[in-house]
C-alpha positions in Angstrom: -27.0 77.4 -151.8 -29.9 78.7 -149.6 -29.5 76.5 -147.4 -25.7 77.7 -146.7 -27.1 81.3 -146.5 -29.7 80.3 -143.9 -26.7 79.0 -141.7 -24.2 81.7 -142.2 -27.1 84.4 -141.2 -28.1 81.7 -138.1 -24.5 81.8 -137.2 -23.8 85.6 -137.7 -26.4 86.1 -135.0 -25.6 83.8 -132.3 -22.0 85.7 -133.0 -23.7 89.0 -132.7 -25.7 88.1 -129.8 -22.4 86.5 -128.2 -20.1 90.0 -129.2 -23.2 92.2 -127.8 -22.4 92.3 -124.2 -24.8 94.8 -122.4 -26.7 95.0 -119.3 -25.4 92.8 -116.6 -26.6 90.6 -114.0 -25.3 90.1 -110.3 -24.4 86.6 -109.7 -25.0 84.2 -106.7 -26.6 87.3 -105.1 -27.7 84.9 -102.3 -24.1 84.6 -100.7 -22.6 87.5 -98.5 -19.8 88.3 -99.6 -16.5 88.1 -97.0 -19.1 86.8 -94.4 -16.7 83.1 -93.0 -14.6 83.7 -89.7 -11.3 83.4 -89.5 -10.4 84.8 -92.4 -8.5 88.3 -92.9 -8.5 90.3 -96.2 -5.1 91.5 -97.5 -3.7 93.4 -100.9 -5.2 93.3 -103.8 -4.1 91.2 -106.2 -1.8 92.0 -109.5 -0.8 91.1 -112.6 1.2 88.2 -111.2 -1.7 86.3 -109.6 -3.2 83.6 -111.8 -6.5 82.0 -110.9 -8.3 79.0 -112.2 -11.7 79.9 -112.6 -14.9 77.0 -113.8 -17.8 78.6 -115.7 -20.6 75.5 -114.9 -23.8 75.8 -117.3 -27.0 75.9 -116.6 -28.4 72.5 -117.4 -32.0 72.5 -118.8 -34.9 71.4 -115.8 -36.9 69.0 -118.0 -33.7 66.8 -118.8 -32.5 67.4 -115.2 -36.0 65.8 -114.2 -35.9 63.5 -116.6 -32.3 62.0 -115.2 -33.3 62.4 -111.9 -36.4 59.5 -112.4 -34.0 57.6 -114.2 -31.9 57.5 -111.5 -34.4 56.2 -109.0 -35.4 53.7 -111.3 -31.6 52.3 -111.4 -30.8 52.7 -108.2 -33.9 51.3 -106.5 -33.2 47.1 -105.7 -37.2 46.7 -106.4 -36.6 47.5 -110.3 -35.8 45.3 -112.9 -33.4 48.3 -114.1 -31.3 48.1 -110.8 -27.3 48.1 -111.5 -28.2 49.5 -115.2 -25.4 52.3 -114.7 -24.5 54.8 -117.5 -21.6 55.5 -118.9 -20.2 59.1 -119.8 -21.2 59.4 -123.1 -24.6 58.9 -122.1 -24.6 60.6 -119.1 -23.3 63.4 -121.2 -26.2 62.5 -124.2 -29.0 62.9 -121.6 -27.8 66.1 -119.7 -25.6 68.5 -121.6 -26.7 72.3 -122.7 -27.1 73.3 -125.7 -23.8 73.8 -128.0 -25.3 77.1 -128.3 -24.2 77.7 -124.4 -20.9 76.7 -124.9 -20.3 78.6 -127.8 -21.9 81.8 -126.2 -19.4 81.6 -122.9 -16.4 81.3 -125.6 -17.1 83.6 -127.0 -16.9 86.0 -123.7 -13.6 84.8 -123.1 -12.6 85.6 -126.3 -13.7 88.8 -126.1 -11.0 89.1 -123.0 -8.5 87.1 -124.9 -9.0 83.7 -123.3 -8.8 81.0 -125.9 -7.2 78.5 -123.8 -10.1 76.3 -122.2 -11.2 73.4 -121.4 -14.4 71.8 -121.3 -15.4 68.8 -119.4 -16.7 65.3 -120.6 -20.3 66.1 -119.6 -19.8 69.5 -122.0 -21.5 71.5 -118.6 -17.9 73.0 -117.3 -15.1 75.3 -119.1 -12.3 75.8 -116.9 -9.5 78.4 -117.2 -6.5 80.0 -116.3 -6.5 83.5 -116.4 -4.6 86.8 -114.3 -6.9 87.9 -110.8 -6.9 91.6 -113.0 -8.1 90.7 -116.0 -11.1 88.2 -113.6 -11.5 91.8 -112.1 -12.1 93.2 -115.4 -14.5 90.0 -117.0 -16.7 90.5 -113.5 -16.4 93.9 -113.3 -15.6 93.4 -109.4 -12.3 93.7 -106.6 -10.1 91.1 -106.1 -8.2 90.5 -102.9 -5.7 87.9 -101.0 -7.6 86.5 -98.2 -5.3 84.5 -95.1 -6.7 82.3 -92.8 -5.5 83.3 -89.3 -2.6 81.8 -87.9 -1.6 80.2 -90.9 0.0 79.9 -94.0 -3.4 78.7 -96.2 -4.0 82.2 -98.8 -6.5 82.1 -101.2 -8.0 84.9 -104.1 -11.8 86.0 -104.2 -13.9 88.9 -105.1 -14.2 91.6 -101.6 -17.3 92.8 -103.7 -19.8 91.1 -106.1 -19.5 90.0 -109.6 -21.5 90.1 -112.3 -21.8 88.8 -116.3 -23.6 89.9 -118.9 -26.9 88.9 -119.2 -26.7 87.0 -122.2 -24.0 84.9 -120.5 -25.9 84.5 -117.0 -29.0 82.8 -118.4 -26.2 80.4 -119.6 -24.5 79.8 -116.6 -25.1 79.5 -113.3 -22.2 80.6 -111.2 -18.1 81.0 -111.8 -16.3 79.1 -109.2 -13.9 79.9 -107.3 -14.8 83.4 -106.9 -16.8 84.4 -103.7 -16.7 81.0 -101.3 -14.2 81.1 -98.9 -14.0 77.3 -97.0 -15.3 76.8 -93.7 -12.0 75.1 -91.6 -13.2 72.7 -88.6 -10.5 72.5 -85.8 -9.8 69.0 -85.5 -11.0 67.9 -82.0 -7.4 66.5 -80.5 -6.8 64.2 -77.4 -3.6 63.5 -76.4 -4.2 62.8 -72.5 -3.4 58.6 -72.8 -5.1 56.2 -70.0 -3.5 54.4 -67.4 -2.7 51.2 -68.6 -5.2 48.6 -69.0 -4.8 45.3 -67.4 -6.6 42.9 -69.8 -6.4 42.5 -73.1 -9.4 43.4 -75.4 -10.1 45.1 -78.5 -9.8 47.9 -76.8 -5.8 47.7 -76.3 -5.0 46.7 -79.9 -3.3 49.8 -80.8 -1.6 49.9 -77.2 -2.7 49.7 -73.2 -2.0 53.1 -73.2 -4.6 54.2 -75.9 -7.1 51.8 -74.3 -10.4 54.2 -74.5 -9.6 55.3 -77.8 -11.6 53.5 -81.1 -9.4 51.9 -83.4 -9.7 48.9 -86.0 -10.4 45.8 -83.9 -13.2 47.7 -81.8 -14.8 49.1 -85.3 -14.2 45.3 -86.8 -16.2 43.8 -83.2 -19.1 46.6 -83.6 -20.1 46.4 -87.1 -19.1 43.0 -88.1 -16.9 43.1 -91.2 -14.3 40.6 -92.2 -11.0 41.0 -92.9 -10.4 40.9 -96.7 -7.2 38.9 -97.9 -7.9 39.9 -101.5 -10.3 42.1 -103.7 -12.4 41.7 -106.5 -11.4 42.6 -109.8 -12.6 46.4 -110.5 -13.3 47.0 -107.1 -12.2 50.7 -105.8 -12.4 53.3 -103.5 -11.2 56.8 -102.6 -11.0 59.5 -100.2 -11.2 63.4 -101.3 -8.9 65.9 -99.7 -8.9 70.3 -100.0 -6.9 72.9 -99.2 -3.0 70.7 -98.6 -4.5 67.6 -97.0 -1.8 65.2 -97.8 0.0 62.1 -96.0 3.2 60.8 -95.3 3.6 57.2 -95.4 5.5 56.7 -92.4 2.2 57.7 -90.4 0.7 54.8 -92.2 3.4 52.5 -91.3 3.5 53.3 -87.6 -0.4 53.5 -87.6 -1.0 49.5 -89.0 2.2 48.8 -86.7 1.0 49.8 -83.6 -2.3 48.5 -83.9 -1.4 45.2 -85.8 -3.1 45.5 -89.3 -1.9 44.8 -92.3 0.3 48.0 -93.1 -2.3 50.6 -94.9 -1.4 51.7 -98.4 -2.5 54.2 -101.6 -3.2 52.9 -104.7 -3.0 56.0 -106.9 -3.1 59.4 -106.1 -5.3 62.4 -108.3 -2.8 65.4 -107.9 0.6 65.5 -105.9 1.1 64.3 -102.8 4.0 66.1 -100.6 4.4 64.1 -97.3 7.1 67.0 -96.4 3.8 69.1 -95.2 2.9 66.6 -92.6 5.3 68.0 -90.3 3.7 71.3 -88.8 0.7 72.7 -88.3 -0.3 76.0 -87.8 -2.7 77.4 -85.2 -6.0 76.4 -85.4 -5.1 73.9 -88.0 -3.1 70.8 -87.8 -1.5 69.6 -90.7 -2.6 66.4 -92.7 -4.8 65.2 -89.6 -7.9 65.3 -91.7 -6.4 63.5 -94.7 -4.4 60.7 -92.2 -7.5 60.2 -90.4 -9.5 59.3 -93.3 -6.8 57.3 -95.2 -6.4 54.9 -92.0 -9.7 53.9 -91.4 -10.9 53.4 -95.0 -7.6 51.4 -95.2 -8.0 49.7 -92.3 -11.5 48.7 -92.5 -11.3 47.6 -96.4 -7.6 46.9 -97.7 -6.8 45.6 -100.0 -9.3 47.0 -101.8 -7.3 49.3 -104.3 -7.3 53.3 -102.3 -7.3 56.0 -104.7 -6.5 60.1 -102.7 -7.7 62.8 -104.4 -5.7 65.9 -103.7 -6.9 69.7 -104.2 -4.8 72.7 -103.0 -8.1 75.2 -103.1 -11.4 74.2 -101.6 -14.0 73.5 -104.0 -16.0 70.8 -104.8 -16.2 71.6 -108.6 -12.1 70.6 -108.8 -13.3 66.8 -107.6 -16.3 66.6 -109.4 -15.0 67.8 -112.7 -11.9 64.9 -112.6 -14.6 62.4 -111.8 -16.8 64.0 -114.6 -14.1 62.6 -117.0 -12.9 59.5 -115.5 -14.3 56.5 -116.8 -12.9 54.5 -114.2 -13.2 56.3 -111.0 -13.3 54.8 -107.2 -17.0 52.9 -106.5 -17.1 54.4 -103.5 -16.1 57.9 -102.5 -15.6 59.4 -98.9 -15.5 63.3 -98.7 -15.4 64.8 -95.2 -16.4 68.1 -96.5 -19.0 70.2 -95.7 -20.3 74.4 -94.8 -23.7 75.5 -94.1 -25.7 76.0 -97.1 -27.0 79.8 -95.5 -24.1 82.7 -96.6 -21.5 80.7 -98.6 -23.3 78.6 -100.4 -25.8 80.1 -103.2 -28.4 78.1 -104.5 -27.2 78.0 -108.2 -24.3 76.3 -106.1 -25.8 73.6 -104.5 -28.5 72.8 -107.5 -25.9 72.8 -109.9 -23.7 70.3 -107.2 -26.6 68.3 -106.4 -27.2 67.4 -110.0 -23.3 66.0 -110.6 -24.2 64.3 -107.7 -26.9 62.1 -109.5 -24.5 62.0 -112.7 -22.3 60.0 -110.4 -24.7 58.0 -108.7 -25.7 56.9 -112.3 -22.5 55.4 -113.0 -22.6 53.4 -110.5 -20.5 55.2 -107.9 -21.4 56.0 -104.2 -20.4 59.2 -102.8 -20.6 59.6 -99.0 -20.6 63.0 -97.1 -19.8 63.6 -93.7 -22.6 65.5 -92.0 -20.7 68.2 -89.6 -19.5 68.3 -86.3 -21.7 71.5 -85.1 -25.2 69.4 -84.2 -28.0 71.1 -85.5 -26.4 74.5 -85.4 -23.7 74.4 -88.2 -20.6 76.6 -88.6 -23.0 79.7 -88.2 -23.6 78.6 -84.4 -26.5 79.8 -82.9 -26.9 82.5 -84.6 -30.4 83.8 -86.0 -32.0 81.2 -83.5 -32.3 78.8 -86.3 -30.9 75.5 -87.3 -28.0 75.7 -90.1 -28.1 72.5 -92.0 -25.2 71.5 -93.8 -24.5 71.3 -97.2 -23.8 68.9 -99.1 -24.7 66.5 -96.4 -28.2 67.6 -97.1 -28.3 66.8 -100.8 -30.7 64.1 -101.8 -28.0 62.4 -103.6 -25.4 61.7 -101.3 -25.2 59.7 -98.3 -24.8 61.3 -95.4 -22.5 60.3 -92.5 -23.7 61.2 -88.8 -22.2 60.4 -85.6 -22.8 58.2 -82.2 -20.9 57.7 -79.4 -21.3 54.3 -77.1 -23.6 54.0 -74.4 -21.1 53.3 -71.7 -17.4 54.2 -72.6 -15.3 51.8 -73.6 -18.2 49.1 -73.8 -18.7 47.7 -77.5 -22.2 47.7 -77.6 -25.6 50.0 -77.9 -24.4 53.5 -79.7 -26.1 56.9 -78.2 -26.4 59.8 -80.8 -23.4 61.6 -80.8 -24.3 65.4 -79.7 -22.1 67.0 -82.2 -23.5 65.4 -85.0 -24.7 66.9 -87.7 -28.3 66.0 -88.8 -31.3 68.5 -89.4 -33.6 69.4 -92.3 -32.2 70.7 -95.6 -33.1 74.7 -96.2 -32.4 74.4 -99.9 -33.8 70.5 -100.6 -36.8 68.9 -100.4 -38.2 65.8 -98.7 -36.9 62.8 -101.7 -39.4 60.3 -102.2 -37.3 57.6 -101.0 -37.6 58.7 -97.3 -40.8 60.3 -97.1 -42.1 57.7 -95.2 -39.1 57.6 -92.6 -39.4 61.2 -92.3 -43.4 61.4 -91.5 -42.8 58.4 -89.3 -39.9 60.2 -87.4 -41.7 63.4 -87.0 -45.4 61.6 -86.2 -43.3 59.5 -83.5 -40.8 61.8 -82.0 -42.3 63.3 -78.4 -39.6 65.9 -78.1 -39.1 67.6 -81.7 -37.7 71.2 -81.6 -40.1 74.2 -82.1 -40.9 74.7 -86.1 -39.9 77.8 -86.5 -36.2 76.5 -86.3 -36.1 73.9 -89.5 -37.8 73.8 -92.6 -40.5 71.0 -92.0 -40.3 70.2 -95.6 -36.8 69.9 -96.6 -34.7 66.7 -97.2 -33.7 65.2 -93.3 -30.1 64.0 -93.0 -28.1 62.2 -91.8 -28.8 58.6 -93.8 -26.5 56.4 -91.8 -24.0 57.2 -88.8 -20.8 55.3 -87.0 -18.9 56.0 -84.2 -17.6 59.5 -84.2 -18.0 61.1 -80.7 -15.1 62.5 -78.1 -16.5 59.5 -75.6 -14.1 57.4 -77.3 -12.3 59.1 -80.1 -10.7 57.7 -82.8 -7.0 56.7 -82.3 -4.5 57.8 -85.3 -0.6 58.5 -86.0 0.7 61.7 -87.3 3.6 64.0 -87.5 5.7 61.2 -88.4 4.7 58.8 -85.5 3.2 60.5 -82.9 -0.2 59.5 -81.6 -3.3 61.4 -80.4 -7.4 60.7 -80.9 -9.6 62.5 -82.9 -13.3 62.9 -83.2 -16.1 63.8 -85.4 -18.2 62.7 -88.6 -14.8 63.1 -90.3 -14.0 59.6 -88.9 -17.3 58.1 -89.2 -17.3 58.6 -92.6 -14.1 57.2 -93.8 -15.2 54.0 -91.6 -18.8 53.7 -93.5 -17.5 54.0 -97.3 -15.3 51.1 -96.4 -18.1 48.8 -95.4 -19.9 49.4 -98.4 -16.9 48.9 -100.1 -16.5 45.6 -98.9 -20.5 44.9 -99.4 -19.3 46.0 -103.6 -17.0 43.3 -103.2 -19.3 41.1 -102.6 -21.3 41.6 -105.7 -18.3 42.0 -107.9 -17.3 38.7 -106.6 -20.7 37.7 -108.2 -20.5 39.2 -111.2 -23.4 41.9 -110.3 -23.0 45.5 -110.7 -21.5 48.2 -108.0 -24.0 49.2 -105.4 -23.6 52.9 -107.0 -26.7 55.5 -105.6 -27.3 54.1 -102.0 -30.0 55.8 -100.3 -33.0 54.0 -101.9 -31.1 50.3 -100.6 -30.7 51.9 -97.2 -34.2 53.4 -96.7 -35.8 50.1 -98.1 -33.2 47.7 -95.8 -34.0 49.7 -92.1 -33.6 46.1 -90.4 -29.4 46.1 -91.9 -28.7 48.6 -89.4 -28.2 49.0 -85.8 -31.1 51.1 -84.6 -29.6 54.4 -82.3 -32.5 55.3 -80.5 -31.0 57.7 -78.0 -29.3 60.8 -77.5 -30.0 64.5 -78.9 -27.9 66.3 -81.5 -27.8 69.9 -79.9 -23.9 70.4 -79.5 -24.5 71.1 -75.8 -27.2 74.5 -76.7 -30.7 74.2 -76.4 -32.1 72.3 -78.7 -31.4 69.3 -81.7 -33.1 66.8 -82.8 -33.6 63.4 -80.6 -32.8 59.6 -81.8 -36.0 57.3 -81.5 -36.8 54.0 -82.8 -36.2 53.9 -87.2 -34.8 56.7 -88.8 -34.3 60.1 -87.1 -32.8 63.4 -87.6 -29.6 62.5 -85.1 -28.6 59.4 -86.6 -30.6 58.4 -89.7 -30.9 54.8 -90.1 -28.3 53.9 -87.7 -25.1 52.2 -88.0 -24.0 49.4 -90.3 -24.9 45.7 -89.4 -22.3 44.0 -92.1 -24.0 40.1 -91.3 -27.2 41.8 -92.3 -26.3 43.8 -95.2 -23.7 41.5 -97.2 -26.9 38.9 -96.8 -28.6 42.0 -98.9 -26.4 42.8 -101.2 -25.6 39.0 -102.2 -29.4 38.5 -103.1 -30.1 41.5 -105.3 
């Protein structure tokens, strides 16, 4: 009997403390608030606009240390551990809050009349659906319809800052989506077609007209992959797409028609796919070019290995992560062609709480590669401030990040230059992981032309890891709006290409009976010799200053770009 008292008076004050709501605490105070460009602010919202909203918990630093050295323990080739991966239910037994957390945030909503949620598998997330007034009400903040100009994308976040009790905010580290507004890069379009070439090569496999633009065969002839005539049983991989990015499968058709590949298909798709969007495009944006773009060249670099899409209609990461957070089975290898600066729209609780979902999926065995921007060193933000603007979350230490090259001489498969739009740089936010420590002393010991100090944090984790063609010397060649075809470059292409060579190196191993390749940075720092080194060219976007490609890892191209001969000999002999 006293033991049932002691719990009733234990619960009656976490209930006390949960129904006690007082003095409240500003969150993400790091971010301005309506700071991206391009974007105008219109009404205020009403009763009639919903919003889904994600509460993401603090997770405790001791267990989030803890997982981290577990994860560089499986995920380094040199331990007897490698391949280990988790599963959920132990990613979730090593990671998750307290109940007491959970309990505490339902309570909130409860106190607002939200009982409908739902809570993640890793018990770190509580989503909900709730009216943009009553949000306005639980933040005490404003609420408005912001448009990105010249189109018809409209999305709802705060115009001033919100706040939560402070009870609640040592419990969670930030609500999303509430104050980001995405960062849209204009797709860099050629449509001006060559005279037509007079021999046959690679380079006229899509067509003599498109004759300096990169396409499958020239990837195939660079980097050295086979084609596949069947997968291996288990084998996956995806592509993420935000904010409408869809595809129609008549682009596909025409796309592995014109440049004689087997014709590219999906899989499965994660959301709704409506090829009817394809059509358009609206200003600065292009319809479905980022999506096509990245569902050719996987495709065409690694069918038939099964092609999952992920589809979001808003812009944030959280919607991704949370449906891989609870899929047991999800795609081995994941390309994302995503990206801001971490300075203004990205808070810290943001990218710490990000960064650690990272290494919950790295632990299961999954790769997740980032593109690393199409600004140089000088991100979305430009030059402003006279500082670098590294991206995030290319400059996560648990992701692999994608950079760019160009070739030497145009239209000559051969030596790559540094492409000098991509992104690469030092992380603000990150710092220096132990697996390339040594790459980055040796880089910045070796370098004779590094940019002043004072613009990047000497400390901070260095990006990009690994790089492939991505440049406007010759850009990639694609079909969209039903059939037309133009060229497009950036680190949006290179990284698409990348996830489907190590797609086709997980083959291998599943072939074997080994484990997926999962986490890859500590197999790419520890395997410099797999990849072809860039070792010139400067990443400064055409301004004054970037960081230069020498010999071994660098700040422009990481380690370089995939040798397949090289690595599938690696991945067959751990």
């Amino acid at each position: 009997m006293r033991q049932l008292q002691v719990l009733l008076i234990a619960l009656c004050a976490i209930v006390a403390t949960a129904t006690n709501f007082g003095k409240r605490v500003r969150m993400e105070p790091d971010v301005s608030i309506f700071s991206a460009p391009n974007w105008a602010i219109g009404e205020r919202v009403t009763d009639q606009d919903m919003i889904t909203l994600r509460f993401v918990l603090r997770h405790e630093s001791h267990k989030v240390a803890e997982f981290e050295e577990l994860l560089l323990d499986i995920s380094n080739p040199k331990s007897s551990n490698y391949g280990k991966w988790l599963t959920i239910e132990q990613v979730t037994e090593k990671l998750a809050p307290p109940d007491r957390n959970l309990f505490l945030v339902k309570e909130f909503l409860s106190s607002f009349g939200v009982t409908d949620v739902i809570v993640n598998s890793y018990r770190d997330m509580i989503r909900v659906e709730i009216p943009a007034t009553l949000a306005e009400k639980m933040f005490e903040t404003i609420m408005h319809k912001f448009q990105f100009v010249d189109s018809d994308i409209t999305v709802i976040r705060v115009s001033q800052p919100y706040s939560l009790p402070e009870d609640i905010a040592e419990v969670v580290s930030f609500v999303d989506d509430l104050i980001r507004l995405p960062r849209f890069d204009t797709q860099k379009l050629t449509s001006i077609t060559e005279e037509e070439a007079l021999a046959t090569s690679s380079w006229t496999s899509c067509g003599s007209s498109y004759s300096s633009y990169t396409n499958p065969a020239v990837l195939q002839e660079r980097y050295g992959y086979p084609t596949l005539t069947s997968a291996a049983s288990g084998n996956s991989m995806a592509v993420v797409e935000f904010q409408n990015q869809y595809y129609d499968t008549t682009d596909l058709q025409k796309f592995s028609s014109q440049c004689g590949i087997d014709t590219v298909t999906v899989s499965a798709d994660i959301g709704t796919n409506d090829d009817s969007y394809c059509t358009g495009g609206f200003g600065l944006l292009s319809r479905c070019i980022e999506s096509l773009l990245d569902i050719e060249y996987i495709g065409a670099v690694a069918q038939p290995i099964p092609l999952t899409v992920y589809y979001y209609s808003s812009y944030s990461l959280l919607d991704w992560i949370e449906d891989v957070s609870n899929d047991a089975s999800a795609p081995l290898v994941q390309s994302v062609s995503y990206g801001n600066d971490e300075a203004q729209q990205t808070s810290n609780d943001y990218m710490y709480s990000c960064n650690t979902y990272f290494m919950t999926v790295g632990a299961r065995g999954i790769s997740i590669l980032f593109a690393s921007g199409d600004q140089g060193v000088w991100g979305r933000e430009g030059t402003t401030g006279n500082v670098f603007h590294p991206d995030f979350p290319a400059g996560s230490p648990y992701i692999t990040a994608v950079g760019g090259t160009d070739f030497v001489t145009k239209s000559t498969v051969g030596d790559e230059t540094a492409w000098s739009a991509g992104g690469g740089g030092f992380s603000n936010t990150f710092p220096i992981p132990s697996y390339q420590s040594e790459a980055v002393a040796s880089f910045k010991a070796n370098s004779t032309s590094l940019p002043s100090s004072s613009y990047y944090n000497n400390s901070g984790r260095g990006y990009p890891d690994v790089s492939a063609l991505a440049g406007q010397v010759n850009p990639y060649f694609i079909s969209y709006k039903g059939g037309s075809f133009t060229a497009v470059a950036g680190t949006s292409a290179a990284c698409p290409v990348v996830a489907g060579i190590f797609a086709q190196l997980n083959d291998i191993r599943l072939q074997a009976g080994k484990s997926s390749l999962g986490f890859l940075n500590q197999f790419i720092y520890q395997n410099a010799d797999a990849f072809n080194d860039v070792t010139s060219g400067t990443n400064d976007d055409s301004e004054s200053a970037g960081f230069t490609a020498i010999a071994g890892w660098d700040a422009a191209t990481g380690m370089g770009t995939p040798n397949f001969d090289k690595l599938s000999a690696l991945v067959a002999s751990i």
